[in-house]
MIBA-640802 format. One record per residue: x, y, z of N, C-alpha, C in turn; residue number from 1; residue in one letter. Coordinates in steps of 0.02 Angstrom, whole numbers, plus 50000, padded with zeros to 5 digits. Layout:
<nodes>
<node n_x="X" n_y="Y" n_z="Z" ca_x="X" ca_y="Y" ca_z="Z" c_x="X" c_y="Y" c_z="Z" n="NUM" res="a"/>
...
</nodes>
This chain:
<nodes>
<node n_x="50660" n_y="48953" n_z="50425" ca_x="50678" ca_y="49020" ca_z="50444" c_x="50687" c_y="49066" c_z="50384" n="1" res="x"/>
<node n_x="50680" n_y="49028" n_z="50328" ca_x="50679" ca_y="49090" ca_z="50243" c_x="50596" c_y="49104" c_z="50258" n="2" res="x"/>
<node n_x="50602" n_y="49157" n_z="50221" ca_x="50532" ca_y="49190" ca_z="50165" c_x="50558" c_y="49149" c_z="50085" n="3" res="x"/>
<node n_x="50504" n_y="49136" n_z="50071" ca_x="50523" ca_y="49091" ca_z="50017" c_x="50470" c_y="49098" c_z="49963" n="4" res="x"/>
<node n_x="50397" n_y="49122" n_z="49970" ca_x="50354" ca_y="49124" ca_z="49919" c_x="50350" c_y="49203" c_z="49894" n="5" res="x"/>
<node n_x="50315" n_y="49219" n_z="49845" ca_x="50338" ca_y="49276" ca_z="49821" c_x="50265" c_y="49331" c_z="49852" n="6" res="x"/>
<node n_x="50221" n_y="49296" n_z="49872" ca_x="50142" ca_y="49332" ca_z="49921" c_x="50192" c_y="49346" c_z="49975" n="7" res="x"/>
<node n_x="50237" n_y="49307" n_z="50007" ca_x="50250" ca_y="49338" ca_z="50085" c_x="50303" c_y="49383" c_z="50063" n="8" res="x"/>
<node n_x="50344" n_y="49390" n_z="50024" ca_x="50394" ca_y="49452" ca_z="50006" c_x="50345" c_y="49509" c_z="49985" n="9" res="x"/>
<node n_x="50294" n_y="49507" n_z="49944" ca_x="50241" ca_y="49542" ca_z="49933" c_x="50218" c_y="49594" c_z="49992" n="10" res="x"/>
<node n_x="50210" n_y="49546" n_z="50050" ca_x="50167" ca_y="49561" ca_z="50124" c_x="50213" c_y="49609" c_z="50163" n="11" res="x"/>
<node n_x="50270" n_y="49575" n_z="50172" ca_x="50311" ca_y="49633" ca_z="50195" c_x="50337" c_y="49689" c_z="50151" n="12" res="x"/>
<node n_x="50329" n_y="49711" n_z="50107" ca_x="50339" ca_y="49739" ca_z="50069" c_x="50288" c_y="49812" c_z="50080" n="13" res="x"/>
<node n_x="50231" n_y="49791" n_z="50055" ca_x="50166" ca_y="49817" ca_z="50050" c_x="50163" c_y="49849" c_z="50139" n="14" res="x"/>
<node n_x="50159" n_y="49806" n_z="50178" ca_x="50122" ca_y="49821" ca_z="50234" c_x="50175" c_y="49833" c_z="50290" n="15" res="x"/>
<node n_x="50246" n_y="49834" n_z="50278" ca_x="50295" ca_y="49818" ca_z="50325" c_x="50319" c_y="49881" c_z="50313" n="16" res="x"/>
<node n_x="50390" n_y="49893" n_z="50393" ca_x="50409" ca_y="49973" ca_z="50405" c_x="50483" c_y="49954" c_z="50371" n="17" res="x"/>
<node n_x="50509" n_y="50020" n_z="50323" ca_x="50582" ca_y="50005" ca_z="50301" c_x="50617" c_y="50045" c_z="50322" n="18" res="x"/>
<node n_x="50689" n_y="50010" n_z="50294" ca_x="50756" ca_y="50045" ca_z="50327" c_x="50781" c_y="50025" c_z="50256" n="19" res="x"/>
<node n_x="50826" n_y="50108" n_z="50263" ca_x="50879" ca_y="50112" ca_z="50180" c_x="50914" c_y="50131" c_z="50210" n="20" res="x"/>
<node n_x="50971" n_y="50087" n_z="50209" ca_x="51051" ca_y="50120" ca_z="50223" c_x="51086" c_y="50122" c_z="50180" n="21" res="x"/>
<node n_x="51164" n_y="50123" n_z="50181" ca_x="51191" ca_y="50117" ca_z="50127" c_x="51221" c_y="50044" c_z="50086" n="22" res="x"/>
<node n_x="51213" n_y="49997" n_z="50125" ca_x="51238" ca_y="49941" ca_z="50103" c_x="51178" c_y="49890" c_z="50084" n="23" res="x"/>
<node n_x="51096" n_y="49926" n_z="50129" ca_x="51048" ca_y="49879" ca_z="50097" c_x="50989" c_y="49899" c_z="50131" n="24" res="x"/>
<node n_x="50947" n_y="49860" n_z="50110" ca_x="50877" ca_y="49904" ca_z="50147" c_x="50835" c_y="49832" c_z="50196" n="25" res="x"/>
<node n_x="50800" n_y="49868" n_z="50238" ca_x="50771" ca_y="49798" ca_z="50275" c_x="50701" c_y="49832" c_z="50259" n="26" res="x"/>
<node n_x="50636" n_y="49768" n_z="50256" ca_x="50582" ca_y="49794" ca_z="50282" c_x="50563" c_y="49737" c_z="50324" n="27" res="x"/>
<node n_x="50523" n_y="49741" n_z="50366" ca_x="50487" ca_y="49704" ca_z="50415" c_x="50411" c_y="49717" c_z="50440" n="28" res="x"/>
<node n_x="50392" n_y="49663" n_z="50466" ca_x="50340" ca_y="49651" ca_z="50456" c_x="50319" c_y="49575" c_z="50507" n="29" res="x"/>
<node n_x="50282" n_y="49601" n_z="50552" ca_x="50266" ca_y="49548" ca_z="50618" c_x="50228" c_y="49489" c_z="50562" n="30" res="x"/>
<node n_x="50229" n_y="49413" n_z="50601" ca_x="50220" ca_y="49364" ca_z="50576" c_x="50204" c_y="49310" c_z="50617" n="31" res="x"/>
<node n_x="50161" n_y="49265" n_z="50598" ca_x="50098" ca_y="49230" ca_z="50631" c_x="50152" c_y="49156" c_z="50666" n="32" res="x"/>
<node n_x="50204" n_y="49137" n_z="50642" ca_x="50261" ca_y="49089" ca_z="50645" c_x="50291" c_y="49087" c_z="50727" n="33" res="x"/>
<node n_x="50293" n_y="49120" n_z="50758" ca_x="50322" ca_y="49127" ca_z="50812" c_x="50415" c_y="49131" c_z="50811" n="34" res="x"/>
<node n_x="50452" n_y="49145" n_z="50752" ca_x="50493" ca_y="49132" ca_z="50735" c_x="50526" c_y="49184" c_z="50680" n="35" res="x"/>
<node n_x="50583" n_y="49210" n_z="50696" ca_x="50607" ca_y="49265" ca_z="50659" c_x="50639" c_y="49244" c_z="50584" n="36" res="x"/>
<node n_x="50610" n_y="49268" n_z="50527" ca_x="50609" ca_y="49251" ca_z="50456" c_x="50647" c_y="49263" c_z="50411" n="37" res="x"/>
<node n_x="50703" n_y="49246" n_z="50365" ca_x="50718" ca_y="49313" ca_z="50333" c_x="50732" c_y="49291" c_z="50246" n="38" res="x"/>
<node n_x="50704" n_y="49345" n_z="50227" ca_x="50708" ca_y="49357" ca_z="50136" c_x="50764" c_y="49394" c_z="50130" n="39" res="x"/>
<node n_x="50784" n_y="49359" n_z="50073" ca_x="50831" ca_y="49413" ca_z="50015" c_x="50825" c_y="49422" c_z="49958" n="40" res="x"/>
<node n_x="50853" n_y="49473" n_z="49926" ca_x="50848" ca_y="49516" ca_z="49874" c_x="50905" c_y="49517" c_z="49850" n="41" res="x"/>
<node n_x="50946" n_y="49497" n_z="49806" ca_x="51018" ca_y="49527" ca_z="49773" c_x="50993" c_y="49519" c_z="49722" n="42" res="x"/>
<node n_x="51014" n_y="49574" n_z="49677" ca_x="50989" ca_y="49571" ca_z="49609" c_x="51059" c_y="49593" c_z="49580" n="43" res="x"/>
<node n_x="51059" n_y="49577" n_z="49520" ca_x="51119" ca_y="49568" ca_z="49478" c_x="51155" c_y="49633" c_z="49459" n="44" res="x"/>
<node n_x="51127" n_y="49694" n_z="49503" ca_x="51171" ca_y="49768" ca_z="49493" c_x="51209" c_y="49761" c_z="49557" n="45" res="x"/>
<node n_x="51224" n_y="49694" n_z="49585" ca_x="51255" ca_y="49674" ca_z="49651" c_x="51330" c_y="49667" c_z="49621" n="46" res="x"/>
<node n_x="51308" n_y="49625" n_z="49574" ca_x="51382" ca_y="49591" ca_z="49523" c_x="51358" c_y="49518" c_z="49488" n="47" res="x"/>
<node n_x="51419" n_y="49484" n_z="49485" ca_x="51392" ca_y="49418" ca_z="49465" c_x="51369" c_y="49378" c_z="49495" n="48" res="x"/>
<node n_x="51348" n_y="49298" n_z="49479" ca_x="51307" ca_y="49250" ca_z="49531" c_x="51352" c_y="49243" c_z="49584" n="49" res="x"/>
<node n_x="51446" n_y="49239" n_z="49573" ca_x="51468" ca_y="49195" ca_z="49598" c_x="51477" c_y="49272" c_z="49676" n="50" res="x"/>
<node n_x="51465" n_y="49323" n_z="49659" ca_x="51474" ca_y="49392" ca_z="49718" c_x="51399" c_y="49376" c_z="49705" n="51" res="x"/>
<node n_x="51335" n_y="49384" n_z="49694" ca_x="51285" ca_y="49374" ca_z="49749" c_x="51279" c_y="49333" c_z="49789" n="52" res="x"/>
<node n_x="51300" n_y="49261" n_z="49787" ca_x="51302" ca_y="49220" ca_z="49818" c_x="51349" c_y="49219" c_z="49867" n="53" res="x"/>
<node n_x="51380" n_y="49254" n_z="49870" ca_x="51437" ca_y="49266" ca_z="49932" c_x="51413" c_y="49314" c_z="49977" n="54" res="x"/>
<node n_x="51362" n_y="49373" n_z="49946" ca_x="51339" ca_y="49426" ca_z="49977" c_x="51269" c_y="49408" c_z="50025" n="55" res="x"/>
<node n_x="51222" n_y="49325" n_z="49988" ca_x="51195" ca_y="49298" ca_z="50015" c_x="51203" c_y="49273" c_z="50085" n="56" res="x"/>
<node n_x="51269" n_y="49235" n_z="50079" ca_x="51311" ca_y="49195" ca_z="50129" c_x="51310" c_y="49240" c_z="50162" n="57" res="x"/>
<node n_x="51351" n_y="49298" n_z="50181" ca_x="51369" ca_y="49347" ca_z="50227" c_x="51311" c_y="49380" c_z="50252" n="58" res="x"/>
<node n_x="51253" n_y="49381" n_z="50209" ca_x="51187" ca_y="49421" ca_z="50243" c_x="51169" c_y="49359" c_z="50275" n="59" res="x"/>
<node n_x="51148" n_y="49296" n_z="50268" ca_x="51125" ca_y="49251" ca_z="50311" c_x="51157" c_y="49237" c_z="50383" n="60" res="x"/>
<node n_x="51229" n_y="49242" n_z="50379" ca_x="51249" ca_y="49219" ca_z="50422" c_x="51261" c_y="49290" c_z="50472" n="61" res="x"/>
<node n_x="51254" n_y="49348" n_z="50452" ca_x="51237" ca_y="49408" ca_z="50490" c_x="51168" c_y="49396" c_z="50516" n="62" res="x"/>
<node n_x="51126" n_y="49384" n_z="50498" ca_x="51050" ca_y="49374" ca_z="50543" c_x="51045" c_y="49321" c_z="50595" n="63" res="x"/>
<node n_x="51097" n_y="49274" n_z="50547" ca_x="51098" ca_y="49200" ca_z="50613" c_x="51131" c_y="49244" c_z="50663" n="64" res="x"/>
<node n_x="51170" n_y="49258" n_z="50671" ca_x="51215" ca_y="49292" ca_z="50719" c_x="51189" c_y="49349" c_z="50786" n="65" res="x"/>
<node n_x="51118" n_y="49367" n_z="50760" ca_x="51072" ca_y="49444" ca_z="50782" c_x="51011" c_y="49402" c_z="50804" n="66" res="x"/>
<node n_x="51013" n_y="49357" n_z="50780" ca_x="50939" ca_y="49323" ca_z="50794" c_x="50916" c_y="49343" c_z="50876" n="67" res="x"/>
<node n_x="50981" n_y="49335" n_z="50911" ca_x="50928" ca_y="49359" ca_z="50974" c_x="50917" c_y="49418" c_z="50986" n="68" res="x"/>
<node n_x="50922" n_y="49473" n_z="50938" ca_x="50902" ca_y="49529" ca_z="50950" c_x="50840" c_y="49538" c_z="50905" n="69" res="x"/>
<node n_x="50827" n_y="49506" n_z="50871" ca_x="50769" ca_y="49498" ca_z="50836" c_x="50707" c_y="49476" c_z="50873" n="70" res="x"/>
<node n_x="50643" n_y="49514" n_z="50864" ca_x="50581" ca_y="49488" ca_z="50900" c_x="50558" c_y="49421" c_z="50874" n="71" res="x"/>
<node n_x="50539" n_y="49384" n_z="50901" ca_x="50525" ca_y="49316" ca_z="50893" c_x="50485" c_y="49305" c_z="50840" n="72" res="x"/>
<node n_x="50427" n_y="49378" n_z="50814" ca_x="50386" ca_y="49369" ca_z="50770" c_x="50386" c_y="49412" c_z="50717" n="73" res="x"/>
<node n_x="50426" n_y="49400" n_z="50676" ca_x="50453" ca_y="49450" ca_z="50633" c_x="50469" c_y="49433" c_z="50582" n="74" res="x"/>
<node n_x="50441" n_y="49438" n_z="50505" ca_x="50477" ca_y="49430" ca_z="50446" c_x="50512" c_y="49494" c_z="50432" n="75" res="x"/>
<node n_x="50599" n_y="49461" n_z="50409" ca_x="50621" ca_y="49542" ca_z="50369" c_x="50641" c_y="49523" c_z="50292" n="76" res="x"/>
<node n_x="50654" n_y="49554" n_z="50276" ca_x="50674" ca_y="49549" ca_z="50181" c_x="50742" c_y="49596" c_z="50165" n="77" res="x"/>
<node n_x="50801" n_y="49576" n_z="50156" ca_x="50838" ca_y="49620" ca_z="50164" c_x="50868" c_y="49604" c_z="50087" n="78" res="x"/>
<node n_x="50860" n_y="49687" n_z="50043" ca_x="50891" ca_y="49695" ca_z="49993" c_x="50953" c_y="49731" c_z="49993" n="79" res="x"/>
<node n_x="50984" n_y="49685" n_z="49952" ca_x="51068" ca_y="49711" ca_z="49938" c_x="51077" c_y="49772" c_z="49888" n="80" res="x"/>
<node n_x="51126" n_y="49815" n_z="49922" ca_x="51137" ca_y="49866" ca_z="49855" c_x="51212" c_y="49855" c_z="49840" n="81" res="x"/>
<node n_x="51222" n_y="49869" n_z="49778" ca_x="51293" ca_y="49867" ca_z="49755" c_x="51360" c_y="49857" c_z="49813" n="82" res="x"/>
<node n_x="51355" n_y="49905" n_z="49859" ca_x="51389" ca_y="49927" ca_z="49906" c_x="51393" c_y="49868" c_z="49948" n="83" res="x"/>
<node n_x="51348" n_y="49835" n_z="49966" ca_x="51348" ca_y="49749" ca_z="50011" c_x="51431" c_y="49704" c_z="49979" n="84" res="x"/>
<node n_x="51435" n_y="49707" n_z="49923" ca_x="51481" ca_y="49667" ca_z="49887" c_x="51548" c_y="49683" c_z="49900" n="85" res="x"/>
<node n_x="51557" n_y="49738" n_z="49899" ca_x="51627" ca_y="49748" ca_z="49940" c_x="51627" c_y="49783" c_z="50026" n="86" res="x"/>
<node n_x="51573" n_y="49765" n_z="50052" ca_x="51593" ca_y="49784" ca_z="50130" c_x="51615" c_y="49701" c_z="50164" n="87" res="x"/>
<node n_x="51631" n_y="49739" n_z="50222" ca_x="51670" ca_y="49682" ca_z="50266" c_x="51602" c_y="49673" c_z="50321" n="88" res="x"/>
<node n_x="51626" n_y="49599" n_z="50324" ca_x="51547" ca_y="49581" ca_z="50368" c_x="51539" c_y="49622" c_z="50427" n="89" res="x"/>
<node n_x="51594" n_y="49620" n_z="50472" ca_x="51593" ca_y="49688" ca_z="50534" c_x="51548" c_y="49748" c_z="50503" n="90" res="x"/>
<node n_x="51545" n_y="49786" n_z="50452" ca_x="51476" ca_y="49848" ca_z="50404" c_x="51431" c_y="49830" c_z="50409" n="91" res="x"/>
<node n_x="51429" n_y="49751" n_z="50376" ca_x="51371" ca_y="49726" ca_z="50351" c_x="51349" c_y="49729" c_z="50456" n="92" res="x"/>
<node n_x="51350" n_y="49683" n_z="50488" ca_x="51330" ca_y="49666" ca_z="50556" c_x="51314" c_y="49739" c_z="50589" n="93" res="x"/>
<node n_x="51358" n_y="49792" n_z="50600" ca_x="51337" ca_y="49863" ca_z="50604" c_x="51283" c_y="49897" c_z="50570" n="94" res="x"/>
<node n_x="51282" n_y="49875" n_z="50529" ca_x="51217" ca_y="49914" ca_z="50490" c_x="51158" c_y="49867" c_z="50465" n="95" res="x"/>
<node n_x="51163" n_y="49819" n_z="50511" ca_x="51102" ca_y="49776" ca_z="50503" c_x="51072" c_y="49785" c_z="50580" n="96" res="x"/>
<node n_x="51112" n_y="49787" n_z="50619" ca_x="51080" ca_y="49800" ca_z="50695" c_x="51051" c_y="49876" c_z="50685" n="97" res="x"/>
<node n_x="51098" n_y="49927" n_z="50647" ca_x="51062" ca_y="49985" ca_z="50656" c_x="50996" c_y="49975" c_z="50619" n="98" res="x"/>
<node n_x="50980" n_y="49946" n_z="50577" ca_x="50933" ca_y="49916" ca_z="50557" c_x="50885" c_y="49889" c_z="50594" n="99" res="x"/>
<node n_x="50862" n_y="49843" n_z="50629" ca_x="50844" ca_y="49819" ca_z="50687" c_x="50816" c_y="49856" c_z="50748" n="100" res="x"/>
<node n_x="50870" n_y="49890" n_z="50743" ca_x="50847" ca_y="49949" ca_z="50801" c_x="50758" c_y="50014" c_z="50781" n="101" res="x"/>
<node n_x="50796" n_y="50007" n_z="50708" ca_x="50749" ca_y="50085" ca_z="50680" c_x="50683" c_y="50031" c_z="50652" n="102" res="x"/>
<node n_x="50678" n_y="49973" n_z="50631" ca_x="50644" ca_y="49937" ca_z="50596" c_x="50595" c_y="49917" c_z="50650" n="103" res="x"/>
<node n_x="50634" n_y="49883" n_z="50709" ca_x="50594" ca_y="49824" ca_z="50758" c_x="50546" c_y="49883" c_z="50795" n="104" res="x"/>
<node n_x="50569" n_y="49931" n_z="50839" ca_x="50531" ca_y="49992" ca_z="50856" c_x="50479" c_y="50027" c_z="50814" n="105" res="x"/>
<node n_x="50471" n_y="50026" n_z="50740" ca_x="50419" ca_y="50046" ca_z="50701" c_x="50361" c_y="49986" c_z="50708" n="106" res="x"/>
<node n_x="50385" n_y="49930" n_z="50693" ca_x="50350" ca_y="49874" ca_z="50696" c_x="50317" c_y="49858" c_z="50767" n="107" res="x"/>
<node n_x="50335" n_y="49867" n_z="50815" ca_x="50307" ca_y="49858" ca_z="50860" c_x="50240" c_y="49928" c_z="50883" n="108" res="x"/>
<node n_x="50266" n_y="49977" n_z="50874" ca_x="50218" ca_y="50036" ca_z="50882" c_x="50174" c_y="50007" c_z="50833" n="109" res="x"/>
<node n_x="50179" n_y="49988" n_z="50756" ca_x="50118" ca_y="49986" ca_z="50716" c_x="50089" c_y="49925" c_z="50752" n="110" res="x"/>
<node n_x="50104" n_y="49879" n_z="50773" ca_x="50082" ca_y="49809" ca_z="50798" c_x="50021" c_y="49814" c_z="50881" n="111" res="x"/>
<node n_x="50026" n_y="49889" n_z="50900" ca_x="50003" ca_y="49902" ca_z="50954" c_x="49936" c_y="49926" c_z="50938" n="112" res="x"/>
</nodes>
């Protein structure tokens, strides 16, 4: 259920619909898997390893959590901005569905 090679972060990237909020950005991008995907991004203007890795934790376990609102065929890539590191997961989960909402609806119109 990761994106893991650096061609499929590439793919959604390139060819996928985004969302910038304030705590992080999603892009997405339908996928051949039958199974909803997800990449991350924290890069070190997040903070240190031991706060990306916590910001990791909290973004993963926000998608496990949404998965059923997620289309079944869907890679997303969700990059962290500074702001991820000190929100409370309740933000993070709010503004990942608003995410979802504006993301999954682009993706599906382009998919038509």
């Amino acid at each position: 259920m990761r994106l893991t090679d650096s061609p499929e972060f590439e793919r959604v990237y390139r060819q996928g619909t985004a969302y910038r909020g304030r705590l992080f950005s999603v892009h997405a991008f339908p996928n051949e898997h039958g199974n909803p995907r997800l990449g991350l991004s924290v890069s070190r203007k997040v903070g240190n390893a031991v706060t990306r890795n916590a910001v990791r934790r909290r973004l993963r376990e926000v998608f496990h959590s949404c998965i059923s609102e997620i289309a079944g065929d869907m890679d997303l890539v969700v990059s962290a901005r500074p702001a991820a590191a000190k929100a409370t997961l309740e933000e993070l989960r709010e503004e990942f569905g608003k995410s979802l909402g504006r993301v999954g609806g682009q993706v599906e119109r382009r998919s038509v």
